[in-house]
N, C-alpha and C positions, 0 to 999 in steps of 0.2 A: 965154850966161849963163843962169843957172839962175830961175824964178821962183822967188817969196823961199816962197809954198806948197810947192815942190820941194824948197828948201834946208831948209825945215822939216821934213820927210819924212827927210829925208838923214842929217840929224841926229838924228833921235830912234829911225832906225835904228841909227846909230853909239854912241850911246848904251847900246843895247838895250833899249828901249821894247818891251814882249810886244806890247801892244795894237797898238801901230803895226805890227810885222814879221807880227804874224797877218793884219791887212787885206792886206798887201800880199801875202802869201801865198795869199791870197785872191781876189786881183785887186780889192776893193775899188777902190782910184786907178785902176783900167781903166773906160772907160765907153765901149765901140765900141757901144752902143745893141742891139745884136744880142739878147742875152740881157736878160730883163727882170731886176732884186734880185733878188727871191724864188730865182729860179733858180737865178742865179751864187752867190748866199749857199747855197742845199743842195748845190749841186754843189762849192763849197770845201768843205763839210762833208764829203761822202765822199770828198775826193781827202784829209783830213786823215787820215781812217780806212784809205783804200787804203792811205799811206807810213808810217803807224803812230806819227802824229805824238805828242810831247810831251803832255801833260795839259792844260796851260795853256791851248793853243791853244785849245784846245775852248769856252772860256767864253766869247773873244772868234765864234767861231762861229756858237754859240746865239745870240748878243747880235743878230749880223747876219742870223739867220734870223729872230728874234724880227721887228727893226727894217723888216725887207722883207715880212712877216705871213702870213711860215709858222707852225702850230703844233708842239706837239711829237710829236701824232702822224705830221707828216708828216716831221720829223726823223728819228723812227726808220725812215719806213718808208723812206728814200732809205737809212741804213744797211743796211736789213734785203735791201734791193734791190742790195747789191752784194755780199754775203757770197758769192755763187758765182764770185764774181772774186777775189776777197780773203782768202776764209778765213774758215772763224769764230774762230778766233782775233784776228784783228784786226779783228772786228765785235763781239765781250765786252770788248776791251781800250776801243773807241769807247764801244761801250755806257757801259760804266763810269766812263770820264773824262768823259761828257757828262753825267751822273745828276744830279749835284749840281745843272746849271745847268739841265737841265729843271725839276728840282724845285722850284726855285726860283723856277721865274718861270710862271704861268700867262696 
């Protein structure tokens, strides 16, 4: 049986809750203790930008790089650090879908 936190996750997957399916995309609801936030939130940041994710995601992203007390300098430069893997093309696409929410939030 599922804990009633779980069925709540399940659900508001099912739903299509962005917020919800970005965390979990993120591994958010993973905690093996291994990786400290900060890290696992920039490293979902550029595997967002690696697979060329949606727009959306990206706000939930920043939120969790923000919440784990990365800035936005070091947002881009974990982008800026995979473009010889990725492309620049899908480092201007990142760039550009995260613009708003850096700008936003100091």
């Amino acid at each position: 049986m599922l804990k009633s936190e779980s069925q709540e996750m399940l659900r508001r997957i099912t739903l299509g809750d962005e917020r919800t399916v970005g965390r979990l995309m993120c591994g958010v609801f993973v905690d093996d203790g291994i990786l400290d936030d900060r890290t696992r939130a920039l490293m979902c940041l550029a595997s967002l930008a690696a697979i060329g994710s949606d727009d959306h995601f990206y706000e939930s992203a920043v939120d969790e790089c923000r919440a784990a007390g990365a800035e936005s300098d070091e947002m881009l430069a974990v982008i800026d650090a995979i473009k010889s893997v990725v492309g620049s093309v899908r480092v201007q696409k990142a760039t550009a879908s995260m613009r708003g929410s850096l700008e936003g939030s100091h």
